[in-house]
C-alpha positions as CSV (number, residue, x, y, z in Angstrom):
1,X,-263.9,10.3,-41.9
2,X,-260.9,9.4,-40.8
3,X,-259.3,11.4,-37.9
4,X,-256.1,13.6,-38.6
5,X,-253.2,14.5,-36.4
6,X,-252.4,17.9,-36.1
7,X,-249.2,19.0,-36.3
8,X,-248.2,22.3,-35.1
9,X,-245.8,24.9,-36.8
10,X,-242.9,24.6,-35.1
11,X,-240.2,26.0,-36.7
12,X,-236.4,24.2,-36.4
13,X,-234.6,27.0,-34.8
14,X,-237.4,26.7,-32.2
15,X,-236.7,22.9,-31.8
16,X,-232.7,23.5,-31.2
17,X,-233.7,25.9,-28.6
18,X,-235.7,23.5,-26.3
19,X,-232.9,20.4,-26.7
20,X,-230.2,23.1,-25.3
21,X,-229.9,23.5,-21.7
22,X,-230.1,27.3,-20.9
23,X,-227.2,28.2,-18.3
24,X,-225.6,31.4,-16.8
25,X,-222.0,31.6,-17.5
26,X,-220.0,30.8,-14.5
27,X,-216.7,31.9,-13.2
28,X,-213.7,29.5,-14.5
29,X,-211.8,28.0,-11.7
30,X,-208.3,29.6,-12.2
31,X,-209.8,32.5,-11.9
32,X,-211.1,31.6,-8.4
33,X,-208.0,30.5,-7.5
34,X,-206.1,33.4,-8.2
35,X,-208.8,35.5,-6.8
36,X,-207.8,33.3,-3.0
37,X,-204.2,33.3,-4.3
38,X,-204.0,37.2,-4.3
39,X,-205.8,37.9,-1.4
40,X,-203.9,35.4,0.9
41,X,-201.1,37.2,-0.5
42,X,-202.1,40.4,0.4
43,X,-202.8,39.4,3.7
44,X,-206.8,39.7,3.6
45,X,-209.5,37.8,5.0
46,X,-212.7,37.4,3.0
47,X,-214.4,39.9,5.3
48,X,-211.4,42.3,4.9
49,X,-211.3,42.2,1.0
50,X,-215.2,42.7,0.6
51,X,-214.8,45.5,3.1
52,X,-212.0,46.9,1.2
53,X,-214.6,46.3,-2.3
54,X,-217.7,47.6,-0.4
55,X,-219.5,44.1,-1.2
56,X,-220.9,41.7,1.1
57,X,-218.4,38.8,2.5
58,X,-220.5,36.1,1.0
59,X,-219.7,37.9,-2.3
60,X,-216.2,36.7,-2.1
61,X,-216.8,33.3,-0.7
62,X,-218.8,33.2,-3.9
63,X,-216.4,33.8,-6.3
64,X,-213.9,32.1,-4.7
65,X,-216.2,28.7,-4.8
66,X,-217.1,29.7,-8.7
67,X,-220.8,29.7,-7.3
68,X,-221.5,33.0,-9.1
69,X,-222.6,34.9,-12.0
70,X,-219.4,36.6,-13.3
71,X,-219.8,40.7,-13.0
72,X,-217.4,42.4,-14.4
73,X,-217.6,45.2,-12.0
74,X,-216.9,43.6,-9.1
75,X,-214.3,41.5,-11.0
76,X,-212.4,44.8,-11.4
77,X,-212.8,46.0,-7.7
78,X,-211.3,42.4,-6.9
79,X,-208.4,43.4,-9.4
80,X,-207.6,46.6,-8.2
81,X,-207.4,45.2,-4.8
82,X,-205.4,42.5,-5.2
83,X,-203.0,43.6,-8.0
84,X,-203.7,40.5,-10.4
85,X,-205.5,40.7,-13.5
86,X,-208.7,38.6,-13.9
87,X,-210.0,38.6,-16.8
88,X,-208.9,38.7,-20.8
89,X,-205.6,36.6,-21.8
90,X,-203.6,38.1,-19.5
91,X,-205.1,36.7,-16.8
92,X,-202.8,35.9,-13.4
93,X,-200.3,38.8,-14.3
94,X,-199.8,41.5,-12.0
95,X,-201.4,45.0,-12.5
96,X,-198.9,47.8,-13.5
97,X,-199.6,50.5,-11.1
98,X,-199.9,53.7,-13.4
99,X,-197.6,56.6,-11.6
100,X,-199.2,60.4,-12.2
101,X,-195.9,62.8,-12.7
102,X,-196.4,65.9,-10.8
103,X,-198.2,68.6,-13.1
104,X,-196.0,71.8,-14.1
């Protein structure tokens, strides 16, 4: 008998999937800049804007260096800090501040 060559079900979906290279999504690098942009602006050090967030300040220095994992949350701590919007299409514009009237 001759010997046969097995050949194991591998479906195509599964092939794709081990060609890809599986990476987190990182932080684009204008928003890093305008994250360093608005706090130099401000007037903050990396220490005094992850005081100001309640983060660590290696946080910062990470997302200032795009070496991070984008979240969100502290994405919008960083915004409401620094008055500049960071993420969506209207990135690098200002936040409006909203004014509360006085209740009658």
């Amino acid at each position: 008998m001759a010997a046969t060559k097995k050949i194991p079900n591998v479906k195509p979906g599964h092939l794709d999937r081990e060609n890809q290279e599986l990476r987190h999504e990182k932080l684009p690098h204008d928003v890093c800049r305008l994250i360093q942009q608005g706090r130099l602006a401000k007037g903050l050090s990396q220490k005094d804007l992850a005081i100001k967030i309640c983060e660590k300040p290696h946080v910062i220095s990470d997302y200032e260096s795009g070496r991070c994992i984008p979240n969100y949350i502290i994405l919008g701590k960083i915004e409401r800090v620094i008055g500049i919007k960071l993420h969506g299409k209207e990135r690098g514009i200002p936040l409006q501040v909203n004014v509360q009237r006085p209740r009658k």
